[in-house]
CHARMM-style PDB file with segment names, atoms N, HN, CA, C and O in Angstrom:
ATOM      1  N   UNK     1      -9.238  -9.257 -13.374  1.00  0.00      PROA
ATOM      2  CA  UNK     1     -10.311  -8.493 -12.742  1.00  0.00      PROA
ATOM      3  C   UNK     1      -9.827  -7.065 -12.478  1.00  0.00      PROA
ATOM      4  O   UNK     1      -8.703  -6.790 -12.059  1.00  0.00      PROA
ATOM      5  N   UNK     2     -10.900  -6.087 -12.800  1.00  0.00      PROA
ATOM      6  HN  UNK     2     -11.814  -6.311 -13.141  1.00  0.00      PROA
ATOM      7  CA  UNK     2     -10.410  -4.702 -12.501  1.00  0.00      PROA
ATOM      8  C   UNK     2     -10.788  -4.519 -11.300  1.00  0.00      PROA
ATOM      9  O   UNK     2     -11.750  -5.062 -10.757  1.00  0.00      PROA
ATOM     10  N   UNK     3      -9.846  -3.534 -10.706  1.00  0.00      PROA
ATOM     11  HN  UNK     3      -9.064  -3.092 -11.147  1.00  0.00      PROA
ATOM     12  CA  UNK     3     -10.014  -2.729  -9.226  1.00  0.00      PROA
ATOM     13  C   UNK     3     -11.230  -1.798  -9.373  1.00  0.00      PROA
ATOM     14  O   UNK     3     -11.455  -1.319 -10.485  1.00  0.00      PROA
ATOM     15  N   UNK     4     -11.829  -1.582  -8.597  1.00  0.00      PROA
ATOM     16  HN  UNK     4     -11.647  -1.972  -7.694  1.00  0.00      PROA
ATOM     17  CA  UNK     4     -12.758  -0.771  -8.674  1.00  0.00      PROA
ATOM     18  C   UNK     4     -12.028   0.627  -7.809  1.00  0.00      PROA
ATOM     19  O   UNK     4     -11.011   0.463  -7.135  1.00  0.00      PROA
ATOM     20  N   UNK     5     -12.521   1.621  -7.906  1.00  0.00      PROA
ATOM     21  HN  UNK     5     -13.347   1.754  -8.453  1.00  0.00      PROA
ATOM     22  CA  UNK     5     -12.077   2.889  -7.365  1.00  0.00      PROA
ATOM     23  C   UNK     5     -12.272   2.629  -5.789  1.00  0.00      PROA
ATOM     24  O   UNK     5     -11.368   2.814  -4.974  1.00  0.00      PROA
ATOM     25  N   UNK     6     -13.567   2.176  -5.460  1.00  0.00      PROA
ATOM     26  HN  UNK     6     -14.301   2.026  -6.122  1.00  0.00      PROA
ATOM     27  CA  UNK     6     -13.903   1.806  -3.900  1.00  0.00      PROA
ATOM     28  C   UNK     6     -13.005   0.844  -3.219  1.00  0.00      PROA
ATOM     29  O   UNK     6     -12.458   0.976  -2.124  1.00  0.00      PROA
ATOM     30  N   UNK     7     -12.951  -0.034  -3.959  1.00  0.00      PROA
ATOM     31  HN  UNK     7     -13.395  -0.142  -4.848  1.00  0.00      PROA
ATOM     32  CA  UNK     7     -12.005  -1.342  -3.753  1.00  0.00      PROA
ATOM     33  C   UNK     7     -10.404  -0.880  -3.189  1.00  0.00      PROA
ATOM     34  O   UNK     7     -10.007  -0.834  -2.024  1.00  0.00      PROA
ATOM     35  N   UNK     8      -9.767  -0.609  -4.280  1.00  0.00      PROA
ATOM     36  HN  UNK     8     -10.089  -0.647  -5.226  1.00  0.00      PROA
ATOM     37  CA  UNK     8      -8.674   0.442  -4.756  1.00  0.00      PROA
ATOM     38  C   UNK     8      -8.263   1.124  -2.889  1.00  0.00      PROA
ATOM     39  O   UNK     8      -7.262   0.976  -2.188  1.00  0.00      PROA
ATOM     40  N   UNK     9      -9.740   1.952  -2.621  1.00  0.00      PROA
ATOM     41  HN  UNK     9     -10.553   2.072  -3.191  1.00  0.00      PROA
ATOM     42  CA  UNK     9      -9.425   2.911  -1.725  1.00  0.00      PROA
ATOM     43  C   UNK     9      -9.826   2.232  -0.101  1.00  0.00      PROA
ATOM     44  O   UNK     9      -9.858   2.918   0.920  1.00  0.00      PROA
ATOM     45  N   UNK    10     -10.023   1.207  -0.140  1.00  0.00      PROA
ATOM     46  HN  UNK    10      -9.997   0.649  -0.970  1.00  0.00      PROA
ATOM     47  CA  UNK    10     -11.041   0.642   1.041  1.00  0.00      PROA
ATOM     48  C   UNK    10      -9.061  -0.653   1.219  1.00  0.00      PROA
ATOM     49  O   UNK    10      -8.604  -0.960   2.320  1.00  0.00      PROA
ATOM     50  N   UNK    11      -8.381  -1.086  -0.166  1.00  0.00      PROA
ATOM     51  HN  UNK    11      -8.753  -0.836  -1.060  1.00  0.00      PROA
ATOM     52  CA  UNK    11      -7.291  -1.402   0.643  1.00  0.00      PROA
ATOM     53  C   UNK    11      -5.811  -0.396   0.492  1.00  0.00      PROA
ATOM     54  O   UNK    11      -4.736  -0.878   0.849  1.00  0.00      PROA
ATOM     55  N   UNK    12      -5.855   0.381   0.186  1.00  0.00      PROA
ATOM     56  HN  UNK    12      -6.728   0.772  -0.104  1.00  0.00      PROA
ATOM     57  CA  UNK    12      -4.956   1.650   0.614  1.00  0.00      PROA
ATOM     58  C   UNK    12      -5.436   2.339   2.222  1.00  0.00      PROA
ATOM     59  O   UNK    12      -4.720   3.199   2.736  1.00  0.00      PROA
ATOM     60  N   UNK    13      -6.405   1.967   2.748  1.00  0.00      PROA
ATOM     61  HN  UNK    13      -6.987   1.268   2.330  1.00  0.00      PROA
ATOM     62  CA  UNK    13      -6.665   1.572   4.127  1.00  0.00      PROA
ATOM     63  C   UNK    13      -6.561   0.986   5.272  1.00  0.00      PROA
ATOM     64  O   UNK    13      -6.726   1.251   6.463  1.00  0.00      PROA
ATOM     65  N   UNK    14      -6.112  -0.248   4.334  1.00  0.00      PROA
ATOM     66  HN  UNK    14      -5.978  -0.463   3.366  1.00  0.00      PROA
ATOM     67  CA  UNK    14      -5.771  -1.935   4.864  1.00  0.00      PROA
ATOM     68  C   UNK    14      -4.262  -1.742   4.867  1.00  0.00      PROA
ATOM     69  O   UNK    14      -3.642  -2.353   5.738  1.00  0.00      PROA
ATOM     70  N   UNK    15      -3.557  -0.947   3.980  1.00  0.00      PROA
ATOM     71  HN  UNK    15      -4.061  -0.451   3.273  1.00  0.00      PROA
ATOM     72  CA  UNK    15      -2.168  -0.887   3.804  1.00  0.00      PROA
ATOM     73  C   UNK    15      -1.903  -0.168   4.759  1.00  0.00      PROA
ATOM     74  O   UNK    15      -1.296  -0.756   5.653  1.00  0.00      PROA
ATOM     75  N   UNK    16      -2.213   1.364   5.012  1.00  0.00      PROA
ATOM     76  HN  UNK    16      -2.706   1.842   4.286  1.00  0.00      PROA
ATOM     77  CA  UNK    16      -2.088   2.469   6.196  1.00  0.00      PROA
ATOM     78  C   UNK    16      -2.270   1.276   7.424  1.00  0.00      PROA
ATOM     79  O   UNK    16      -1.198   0.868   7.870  1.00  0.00      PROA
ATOM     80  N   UNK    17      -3.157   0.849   7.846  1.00  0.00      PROA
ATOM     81  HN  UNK    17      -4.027   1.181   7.483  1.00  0.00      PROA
ATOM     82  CA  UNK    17      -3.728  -0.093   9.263  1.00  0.00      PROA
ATOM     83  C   UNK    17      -2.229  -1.113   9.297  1.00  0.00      PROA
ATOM     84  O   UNK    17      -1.498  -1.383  10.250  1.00  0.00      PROA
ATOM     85  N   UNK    18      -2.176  -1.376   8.369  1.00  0.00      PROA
ATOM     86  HN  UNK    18      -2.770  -1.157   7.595  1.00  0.00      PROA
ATOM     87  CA  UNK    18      -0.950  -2.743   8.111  1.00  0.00      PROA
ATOM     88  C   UNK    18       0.069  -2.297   8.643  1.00  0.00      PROA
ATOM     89  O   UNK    18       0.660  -2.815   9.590  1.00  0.00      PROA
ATOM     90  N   UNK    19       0.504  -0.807   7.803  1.00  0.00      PROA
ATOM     91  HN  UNK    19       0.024  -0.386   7.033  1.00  0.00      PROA
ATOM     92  CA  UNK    19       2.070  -0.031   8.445  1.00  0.00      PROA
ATOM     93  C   UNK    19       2.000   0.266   9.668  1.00  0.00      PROA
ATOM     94  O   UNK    19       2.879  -0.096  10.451  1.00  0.00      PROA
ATOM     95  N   UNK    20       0.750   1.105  10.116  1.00  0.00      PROA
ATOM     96  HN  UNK    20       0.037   1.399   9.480  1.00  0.00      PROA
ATOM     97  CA  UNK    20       0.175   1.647  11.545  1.00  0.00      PROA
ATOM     98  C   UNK    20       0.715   0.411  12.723  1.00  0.00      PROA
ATOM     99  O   UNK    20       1.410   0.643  13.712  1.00  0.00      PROA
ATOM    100  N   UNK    21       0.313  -0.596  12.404  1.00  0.00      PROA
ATOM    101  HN  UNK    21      -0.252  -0.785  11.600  1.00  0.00      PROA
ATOM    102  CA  UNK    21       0.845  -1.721  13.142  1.00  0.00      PROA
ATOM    103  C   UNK    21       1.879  -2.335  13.637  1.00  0.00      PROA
ATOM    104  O   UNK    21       2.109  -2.783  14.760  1.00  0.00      PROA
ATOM    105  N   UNK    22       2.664  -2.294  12.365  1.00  0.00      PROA
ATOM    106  HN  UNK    22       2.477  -1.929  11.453  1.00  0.00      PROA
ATOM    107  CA  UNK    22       3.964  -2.762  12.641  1.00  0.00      PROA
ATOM    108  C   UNK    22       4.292  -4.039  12.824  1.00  0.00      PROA
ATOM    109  O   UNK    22       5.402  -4.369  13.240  1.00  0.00      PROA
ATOM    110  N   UNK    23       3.403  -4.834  12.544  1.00  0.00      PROA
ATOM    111  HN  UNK    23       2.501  -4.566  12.206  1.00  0.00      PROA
ATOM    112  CA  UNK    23       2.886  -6.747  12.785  1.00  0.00      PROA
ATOM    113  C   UNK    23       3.532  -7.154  11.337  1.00  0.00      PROA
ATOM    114  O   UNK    23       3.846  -8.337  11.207  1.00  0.00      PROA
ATOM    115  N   UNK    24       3.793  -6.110  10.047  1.00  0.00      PROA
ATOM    116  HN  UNK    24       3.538  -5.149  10.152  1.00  0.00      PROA
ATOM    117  CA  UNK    24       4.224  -7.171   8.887  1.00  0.00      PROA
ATOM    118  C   UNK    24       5.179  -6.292   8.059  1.00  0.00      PROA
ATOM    119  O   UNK    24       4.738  -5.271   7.531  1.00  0.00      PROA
ATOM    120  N   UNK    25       6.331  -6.609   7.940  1.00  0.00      PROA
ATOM    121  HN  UNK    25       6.690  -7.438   8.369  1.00  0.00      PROA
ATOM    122  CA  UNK    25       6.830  -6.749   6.491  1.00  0.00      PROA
ATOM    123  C   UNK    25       6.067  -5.904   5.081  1.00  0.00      PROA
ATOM    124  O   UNK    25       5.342  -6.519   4.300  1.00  0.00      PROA
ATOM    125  N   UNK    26       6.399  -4.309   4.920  1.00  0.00      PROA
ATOM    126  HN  UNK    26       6.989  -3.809   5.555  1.00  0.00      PROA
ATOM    127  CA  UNK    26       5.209  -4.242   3.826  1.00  0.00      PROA
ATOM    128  C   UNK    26       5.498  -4.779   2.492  1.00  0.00      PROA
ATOM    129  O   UNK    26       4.581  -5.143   1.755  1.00  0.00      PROA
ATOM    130  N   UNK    27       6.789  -4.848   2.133  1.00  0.00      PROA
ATOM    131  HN  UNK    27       7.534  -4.552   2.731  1.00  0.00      PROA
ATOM    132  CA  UNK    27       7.085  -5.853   1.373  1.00  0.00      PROA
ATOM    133  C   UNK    27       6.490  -7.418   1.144  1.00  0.00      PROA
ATOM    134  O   UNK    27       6.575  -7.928   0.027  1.00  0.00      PROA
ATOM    135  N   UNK    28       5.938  -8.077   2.172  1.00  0.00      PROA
ATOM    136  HN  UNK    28       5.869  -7.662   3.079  1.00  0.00      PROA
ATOM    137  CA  UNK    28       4.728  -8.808   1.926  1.00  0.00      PROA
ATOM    138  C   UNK    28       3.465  -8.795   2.255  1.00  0.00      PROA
ATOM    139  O   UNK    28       2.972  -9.655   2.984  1.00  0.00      PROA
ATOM    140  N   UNK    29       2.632  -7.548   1.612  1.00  0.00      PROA
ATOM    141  HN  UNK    29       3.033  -6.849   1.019  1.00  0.00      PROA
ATOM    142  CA  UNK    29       1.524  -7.373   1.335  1.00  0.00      PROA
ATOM    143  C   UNK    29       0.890  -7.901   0.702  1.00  0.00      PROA
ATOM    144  O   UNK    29      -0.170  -8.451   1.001  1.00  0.00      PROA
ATOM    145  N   UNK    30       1.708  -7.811  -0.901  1.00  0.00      PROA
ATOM    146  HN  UNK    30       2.569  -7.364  -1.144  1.00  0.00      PROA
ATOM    147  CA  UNK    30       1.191  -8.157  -1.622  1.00  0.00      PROA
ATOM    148  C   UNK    30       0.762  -9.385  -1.976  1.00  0.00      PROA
ATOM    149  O   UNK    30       0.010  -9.404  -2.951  1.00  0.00      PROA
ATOM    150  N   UNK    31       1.060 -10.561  -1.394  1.00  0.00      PROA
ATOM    151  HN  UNK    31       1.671 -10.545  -0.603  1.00  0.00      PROA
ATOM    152  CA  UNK    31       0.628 -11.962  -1.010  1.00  0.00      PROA
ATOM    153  C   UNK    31      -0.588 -11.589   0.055  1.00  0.00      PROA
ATOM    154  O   UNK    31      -1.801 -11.768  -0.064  1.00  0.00      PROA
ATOM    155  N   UNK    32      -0.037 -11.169   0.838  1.00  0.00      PROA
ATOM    156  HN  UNK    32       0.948 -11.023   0.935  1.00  0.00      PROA
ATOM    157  CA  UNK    32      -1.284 -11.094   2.175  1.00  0.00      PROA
ATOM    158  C   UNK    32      -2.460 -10.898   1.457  1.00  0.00      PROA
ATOM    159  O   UNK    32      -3.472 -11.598   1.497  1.00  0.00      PROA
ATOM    160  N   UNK    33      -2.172  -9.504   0.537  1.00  0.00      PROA
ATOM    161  HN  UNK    33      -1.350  -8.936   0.504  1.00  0.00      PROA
ATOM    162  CA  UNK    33      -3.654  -9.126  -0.173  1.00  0.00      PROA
ATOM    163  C   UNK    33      -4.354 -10.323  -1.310  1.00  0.00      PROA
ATOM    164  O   UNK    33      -5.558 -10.510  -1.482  1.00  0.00      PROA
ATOM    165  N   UNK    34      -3.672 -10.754  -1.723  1.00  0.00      PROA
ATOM    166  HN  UNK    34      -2.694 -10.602  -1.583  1.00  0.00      PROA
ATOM    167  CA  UNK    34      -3.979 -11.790  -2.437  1.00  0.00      PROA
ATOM    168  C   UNK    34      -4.684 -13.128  -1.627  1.00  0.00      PROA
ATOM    169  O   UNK    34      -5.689 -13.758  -1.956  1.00  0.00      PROA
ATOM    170  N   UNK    35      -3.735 -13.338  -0.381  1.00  0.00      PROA
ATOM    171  HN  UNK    35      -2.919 -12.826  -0.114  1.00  0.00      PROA
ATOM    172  CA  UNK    35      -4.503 -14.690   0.451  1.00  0.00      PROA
ATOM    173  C   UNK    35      -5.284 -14.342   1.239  1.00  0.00      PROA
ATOM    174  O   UNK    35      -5.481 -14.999   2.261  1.00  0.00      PROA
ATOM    175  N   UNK    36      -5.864 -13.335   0.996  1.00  0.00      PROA
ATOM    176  HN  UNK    36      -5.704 -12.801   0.165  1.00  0.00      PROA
ATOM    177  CA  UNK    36      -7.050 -13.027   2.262  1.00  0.00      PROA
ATOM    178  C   UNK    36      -7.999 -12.220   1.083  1.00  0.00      PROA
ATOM    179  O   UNK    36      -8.562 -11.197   1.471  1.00  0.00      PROA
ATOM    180  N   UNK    37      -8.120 -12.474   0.222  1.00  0.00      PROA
ATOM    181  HN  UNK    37      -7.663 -13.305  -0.094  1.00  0.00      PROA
ATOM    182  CA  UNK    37      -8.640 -12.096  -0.809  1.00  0.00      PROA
ATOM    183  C   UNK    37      -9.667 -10.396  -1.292  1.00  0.00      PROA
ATOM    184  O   UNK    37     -10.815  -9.994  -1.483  1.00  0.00      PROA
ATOM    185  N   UNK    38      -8.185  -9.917  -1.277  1.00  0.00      PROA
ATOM    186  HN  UNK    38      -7.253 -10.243  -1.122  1.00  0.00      PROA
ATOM    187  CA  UNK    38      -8.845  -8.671  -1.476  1.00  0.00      PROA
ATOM    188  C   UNK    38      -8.576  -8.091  -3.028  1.00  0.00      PROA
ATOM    189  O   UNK    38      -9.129  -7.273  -3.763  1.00  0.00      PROA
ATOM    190  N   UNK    39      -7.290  -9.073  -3.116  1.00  0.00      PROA
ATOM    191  HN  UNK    39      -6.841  -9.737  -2.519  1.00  0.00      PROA
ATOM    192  CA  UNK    39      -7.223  -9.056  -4.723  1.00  0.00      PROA
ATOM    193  C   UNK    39      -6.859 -10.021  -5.540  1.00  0.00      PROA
ATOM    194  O   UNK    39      -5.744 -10.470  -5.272  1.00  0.00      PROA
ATOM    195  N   UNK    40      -7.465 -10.573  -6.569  1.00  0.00      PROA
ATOM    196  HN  UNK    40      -8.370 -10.208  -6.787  1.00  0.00      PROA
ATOM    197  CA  UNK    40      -7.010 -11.970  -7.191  1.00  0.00      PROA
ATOM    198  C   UNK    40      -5.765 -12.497  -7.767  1.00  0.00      PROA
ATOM    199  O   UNK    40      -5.332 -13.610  -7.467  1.00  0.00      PROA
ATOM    200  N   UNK    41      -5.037 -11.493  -8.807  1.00  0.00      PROA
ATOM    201  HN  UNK    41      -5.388 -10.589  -9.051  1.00  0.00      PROA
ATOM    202  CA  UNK    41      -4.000 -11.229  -8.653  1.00  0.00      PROA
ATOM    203  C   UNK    41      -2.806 -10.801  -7.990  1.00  0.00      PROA
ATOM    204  O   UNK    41      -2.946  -9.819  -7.261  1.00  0.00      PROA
ATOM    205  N   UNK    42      -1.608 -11.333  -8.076  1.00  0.00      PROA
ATOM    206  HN  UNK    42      -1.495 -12.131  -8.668  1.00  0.00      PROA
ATOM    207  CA  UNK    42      -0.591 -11.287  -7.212  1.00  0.00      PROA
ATOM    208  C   UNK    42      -0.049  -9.876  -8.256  1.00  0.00      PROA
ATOM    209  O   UNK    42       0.052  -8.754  -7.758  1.00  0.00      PROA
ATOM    210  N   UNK    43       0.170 -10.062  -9.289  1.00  0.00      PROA
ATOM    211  HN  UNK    43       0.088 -10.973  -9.693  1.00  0.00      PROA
ATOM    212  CA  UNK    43       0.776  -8.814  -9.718  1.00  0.00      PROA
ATOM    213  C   UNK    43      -0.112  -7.386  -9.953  1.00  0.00      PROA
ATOM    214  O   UNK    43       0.358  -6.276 -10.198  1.00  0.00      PROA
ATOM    215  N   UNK    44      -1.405  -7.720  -9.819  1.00  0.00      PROA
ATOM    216  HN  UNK    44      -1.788  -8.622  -9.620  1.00  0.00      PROA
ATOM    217  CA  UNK    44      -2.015  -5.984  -9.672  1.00  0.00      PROA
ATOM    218  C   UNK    44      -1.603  -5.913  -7.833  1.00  0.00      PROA
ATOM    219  O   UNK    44      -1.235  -4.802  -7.453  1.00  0.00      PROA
ATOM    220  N   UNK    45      -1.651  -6.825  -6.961  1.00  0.00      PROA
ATOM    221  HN  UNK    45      -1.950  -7.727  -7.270  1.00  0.00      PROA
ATOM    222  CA  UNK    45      -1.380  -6.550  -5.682  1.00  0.00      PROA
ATOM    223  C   UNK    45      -0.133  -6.170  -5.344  1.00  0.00      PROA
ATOM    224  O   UNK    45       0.207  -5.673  -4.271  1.00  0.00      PROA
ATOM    225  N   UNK    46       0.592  -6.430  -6.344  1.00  0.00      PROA
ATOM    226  HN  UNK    46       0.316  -6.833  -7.216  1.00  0.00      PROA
ATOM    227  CA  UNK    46       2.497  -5.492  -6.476  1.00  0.00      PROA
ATOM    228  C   UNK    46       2.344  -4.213  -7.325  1.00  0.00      PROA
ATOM    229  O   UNK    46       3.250  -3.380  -7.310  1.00  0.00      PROA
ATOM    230  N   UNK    47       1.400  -4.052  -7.954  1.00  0.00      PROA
ATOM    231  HN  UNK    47       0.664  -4.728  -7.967  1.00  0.00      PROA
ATOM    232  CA  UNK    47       1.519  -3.054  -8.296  1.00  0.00      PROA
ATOM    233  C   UNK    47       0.769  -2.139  -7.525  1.00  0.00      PROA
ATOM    234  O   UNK    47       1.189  -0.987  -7.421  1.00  0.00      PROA
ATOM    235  N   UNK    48      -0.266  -2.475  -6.975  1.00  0.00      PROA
ATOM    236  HN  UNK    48      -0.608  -3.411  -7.059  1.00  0.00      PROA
ATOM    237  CA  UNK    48      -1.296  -1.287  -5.954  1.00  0.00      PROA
ATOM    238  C   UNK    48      -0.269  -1.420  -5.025  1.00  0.00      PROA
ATOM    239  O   UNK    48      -0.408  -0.358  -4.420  1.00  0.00      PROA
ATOM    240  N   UNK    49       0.557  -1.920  -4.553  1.00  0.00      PROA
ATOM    241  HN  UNK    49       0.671  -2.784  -5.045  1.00  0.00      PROA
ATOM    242  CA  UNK    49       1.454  -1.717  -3.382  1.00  0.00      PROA
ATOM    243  C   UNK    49       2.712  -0.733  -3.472  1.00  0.00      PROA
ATOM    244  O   UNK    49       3.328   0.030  -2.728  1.00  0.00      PROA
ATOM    245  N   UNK    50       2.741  -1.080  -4.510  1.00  0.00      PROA
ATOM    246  HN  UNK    50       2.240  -1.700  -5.114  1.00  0.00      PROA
ATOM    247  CA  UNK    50       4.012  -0.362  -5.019  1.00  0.00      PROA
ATOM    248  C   UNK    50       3.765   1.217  -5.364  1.00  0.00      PROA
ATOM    249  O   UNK    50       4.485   2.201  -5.193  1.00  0.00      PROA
ATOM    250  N   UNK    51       2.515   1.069  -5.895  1.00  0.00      PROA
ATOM    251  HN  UNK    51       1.931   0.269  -6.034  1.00  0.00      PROA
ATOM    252  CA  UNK    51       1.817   3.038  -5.963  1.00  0.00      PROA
ATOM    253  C   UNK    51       1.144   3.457  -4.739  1.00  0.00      PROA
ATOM    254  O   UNK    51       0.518   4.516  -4.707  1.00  0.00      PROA
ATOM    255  N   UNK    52       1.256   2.528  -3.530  1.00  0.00      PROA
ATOM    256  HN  UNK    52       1.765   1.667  -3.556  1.00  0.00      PROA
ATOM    257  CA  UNK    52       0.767   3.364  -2.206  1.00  0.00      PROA
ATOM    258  C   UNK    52       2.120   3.467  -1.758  1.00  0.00      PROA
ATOM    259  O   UNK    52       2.314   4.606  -1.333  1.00  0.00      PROA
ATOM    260  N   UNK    53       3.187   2.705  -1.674  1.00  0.00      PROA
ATOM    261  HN  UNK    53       3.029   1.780  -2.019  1.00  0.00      PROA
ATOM    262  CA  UNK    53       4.494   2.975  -1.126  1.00  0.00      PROA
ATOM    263  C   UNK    53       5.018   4.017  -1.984  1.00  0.00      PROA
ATOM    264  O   UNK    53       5.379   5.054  -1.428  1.00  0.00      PROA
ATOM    265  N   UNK    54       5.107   3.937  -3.057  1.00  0.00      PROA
ATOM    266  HN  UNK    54       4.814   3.094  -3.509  1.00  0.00      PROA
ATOM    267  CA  UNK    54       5.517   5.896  -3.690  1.00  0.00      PROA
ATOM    268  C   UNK    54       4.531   6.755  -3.170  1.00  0.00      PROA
ATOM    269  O   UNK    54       4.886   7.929  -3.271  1.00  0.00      PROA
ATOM    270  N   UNK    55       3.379   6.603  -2.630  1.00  0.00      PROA
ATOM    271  HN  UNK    55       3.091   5.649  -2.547  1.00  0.00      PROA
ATOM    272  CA  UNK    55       2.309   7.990  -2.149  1.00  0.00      PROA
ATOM    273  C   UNK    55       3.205   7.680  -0.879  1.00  0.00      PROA
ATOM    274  O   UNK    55       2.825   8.614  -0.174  1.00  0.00      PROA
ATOM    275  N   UNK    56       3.901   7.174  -0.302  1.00  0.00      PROA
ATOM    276  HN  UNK    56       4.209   6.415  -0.875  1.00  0.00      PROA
ATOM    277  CA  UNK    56       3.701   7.167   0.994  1.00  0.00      PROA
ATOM    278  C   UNK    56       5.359   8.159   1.158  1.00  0.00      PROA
ATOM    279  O   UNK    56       5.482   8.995   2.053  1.00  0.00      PROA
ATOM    280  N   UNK    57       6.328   7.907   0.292  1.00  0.00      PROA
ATOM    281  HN  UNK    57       6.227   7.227  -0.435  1.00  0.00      PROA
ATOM    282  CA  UNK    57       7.549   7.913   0.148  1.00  0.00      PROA
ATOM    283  C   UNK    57       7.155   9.983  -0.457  1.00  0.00      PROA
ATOM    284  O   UNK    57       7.284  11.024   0.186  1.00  0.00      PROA
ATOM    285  N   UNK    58       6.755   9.774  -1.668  1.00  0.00      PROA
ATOM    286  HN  UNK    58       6.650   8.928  -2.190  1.00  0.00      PROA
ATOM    287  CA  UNK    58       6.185  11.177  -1.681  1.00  0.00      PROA
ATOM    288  C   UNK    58       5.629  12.090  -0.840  1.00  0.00      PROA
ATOM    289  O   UNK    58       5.852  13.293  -0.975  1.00  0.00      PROA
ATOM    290  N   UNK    59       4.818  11.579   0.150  1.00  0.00      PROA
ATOM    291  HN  UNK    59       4.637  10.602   0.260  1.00  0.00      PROA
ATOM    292  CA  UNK    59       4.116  12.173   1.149  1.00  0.00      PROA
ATOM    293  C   UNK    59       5.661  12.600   2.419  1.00  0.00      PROA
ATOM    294  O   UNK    59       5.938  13.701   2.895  1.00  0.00      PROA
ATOM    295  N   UNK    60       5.935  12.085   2.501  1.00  0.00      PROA
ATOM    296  HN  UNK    60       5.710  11.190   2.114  1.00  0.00      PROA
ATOM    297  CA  UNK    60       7.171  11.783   3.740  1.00  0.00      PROA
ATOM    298  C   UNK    60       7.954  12.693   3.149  1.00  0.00      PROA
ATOM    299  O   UNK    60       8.346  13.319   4.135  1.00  0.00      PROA
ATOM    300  N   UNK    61       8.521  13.267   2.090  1.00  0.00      PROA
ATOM    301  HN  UNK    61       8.202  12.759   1.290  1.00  0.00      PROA
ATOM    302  CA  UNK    61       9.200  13.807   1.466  1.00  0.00      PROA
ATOM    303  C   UNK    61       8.660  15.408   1.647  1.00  0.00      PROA
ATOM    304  O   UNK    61       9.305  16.327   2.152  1.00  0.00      PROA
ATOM    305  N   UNK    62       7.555  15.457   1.195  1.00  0.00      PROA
ATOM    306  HN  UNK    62       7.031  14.710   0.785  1.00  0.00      PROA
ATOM    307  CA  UNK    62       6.928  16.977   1.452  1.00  0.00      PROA
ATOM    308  C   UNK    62       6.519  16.913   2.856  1.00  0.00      PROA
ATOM    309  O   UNK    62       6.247  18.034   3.285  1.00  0.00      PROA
ATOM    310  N   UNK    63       6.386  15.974   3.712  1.00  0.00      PROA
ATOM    311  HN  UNK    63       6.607  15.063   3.363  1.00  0.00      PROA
ATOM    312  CA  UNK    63       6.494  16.723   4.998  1.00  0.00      PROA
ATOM    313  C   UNK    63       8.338  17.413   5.871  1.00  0.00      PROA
ATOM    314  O   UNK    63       8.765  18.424   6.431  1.00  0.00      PROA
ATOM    315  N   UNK    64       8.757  16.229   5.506  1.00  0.00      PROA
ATOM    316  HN  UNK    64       8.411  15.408   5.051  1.00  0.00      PROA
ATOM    317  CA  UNK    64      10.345  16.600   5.724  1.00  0.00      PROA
ATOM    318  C   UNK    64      10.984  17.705   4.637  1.00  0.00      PROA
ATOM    319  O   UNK    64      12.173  17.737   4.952  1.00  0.00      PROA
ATOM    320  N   UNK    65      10.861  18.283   3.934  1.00  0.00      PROA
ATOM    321  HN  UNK    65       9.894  18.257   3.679  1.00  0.00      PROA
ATOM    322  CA  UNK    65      11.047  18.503   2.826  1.00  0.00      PROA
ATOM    323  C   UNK    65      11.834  20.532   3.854  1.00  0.00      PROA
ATOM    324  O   UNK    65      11.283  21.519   4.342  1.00  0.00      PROA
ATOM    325  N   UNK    66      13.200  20.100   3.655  1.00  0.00      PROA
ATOM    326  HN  UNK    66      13.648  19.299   3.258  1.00  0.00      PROA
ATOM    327  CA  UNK    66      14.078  21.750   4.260  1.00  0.00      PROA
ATOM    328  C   UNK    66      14.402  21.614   5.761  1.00  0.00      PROA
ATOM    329  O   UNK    66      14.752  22.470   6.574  1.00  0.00      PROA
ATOM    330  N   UNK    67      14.052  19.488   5.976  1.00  0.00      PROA
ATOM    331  HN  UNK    67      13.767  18.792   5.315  1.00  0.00      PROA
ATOM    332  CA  UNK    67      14.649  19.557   7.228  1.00  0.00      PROA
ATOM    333  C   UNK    67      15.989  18.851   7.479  1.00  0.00      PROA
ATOM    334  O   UNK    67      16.325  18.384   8.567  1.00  0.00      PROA
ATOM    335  N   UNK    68      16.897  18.817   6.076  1.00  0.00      PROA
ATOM    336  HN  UNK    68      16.624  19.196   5.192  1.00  0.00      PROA
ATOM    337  CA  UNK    68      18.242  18.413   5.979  1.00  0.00      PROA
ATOM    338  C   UNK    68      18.946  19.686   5.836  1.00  0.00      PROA
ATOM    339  O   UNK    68      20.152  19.452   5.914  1.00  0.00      PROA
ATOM    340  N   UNK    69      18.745  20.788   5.681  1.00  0.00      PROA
ATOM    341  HN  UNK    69      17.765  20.978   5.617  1.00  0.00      PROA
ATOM    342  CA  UNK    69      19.475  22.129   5.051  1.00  0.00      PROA
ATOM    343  C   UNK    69      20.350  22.026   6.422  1.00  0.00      PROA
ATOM    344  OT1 UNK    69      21.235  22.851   6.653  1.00  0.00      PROA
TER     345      UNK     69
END
């Protein structure tokens, strides 16, 4: 099944709320997202996880970014 763009962006939401929390492991998301059915697959749910944790790792980077000099 394909992600839809809405879909896609409605759980890169669910992921932010998830970290915001601090209640899980984001390393197991990608099950979570799968057993609470937001995505059918376990491996598109490692992979949408895995490209919000590089936005997130990227993002963190350009905010810190000249505060090791």
């Amino acid at each position: 099944m394909m992600i839809t763009t809405k879909q896609k962006s409605d759980i890169i939401e669910v992921l932010d709320a998830i970290r915001e929390s601090g209640q899980m492991n984001m390393f197991e998301t990608p099950r979570w997202l799968v057993n609470n059915g937001y995505i059918d697959s376990k491996i598109d749910a490692r992979l949408l996880v895995m490209e919000w944790m590089k936005c997130e790792v990227d993002e963190s980077d350009l905010m810190n970014e000249g505060e090791l000099l």
